[in-house]
N, C-alpha and C positions, 0 to 999 in steps of 0.2 A: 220853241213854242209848241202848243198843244190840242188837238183840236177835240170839244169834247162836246155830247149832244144832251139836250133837255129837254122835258116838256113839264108843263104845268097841267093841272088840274082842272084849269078852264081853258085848256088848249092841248088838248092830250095826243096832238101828232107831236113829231120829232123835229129840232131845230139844232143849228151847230153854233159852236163859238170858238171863234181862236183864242185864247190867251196864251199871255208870255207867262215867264218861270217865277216872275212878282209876285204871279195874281190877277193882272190887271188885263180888263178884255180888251181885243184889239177889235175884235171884227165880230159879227153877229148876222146871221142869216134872215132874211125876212120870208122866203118862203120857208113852207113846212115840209115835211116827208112821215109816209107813212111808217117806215122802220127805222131805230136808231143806227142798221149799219147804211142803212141810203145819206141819212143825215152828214153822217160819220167821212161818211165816202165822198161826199161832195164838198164835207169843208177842208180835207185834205186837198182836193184839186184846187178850192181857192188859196188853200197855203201855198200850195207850190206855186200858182200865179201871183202869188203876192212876190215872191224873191225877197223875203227881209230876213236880216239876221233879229237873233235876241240878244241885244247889249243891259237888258233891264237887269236890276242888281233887287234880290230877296231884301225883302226888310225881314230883318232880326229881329224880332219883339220880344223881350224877357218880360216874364210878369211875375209878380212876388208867390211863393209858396205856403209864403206862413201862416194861411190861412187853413192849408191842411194838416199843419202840426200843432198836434195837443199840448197846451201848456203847461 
């Protein structure tokens, strides 16, 4: 798992998110932080209080190409 920080445009302090290797988010911060390494650093400490592994399996998605080859 991963822990990575964001902010929006109407909320432009920093917040963290766990996600697994899917994609898919496990955990989301509610408070904010002023810097993304504060963000950063704080949802690493809930990863390591979490103790989960990631058993989560990638989706594969192929999608056709042949829309970028000239007929």
């Amino acid at each position: 798992m991963q822990v990575a920080a964001f902010s929006t445009p109407e909320s432009p302090d920093w917040r963290w998110r766990i996600i697994n290797y899917a994609g898919e988010i496990i955990e989301e911060s509610r408070e904010t932080y002023p810097t993304i390494v504060s963000a950063v650093a704080d949802g690493n400490k809930r990863l390591v209080q979490m103790n989960v592994v990631d058993n989560s399996v990638v989706a594969r998605v192929t999608r056709s190409t042949s829309h970028l080859r000239r007929r």
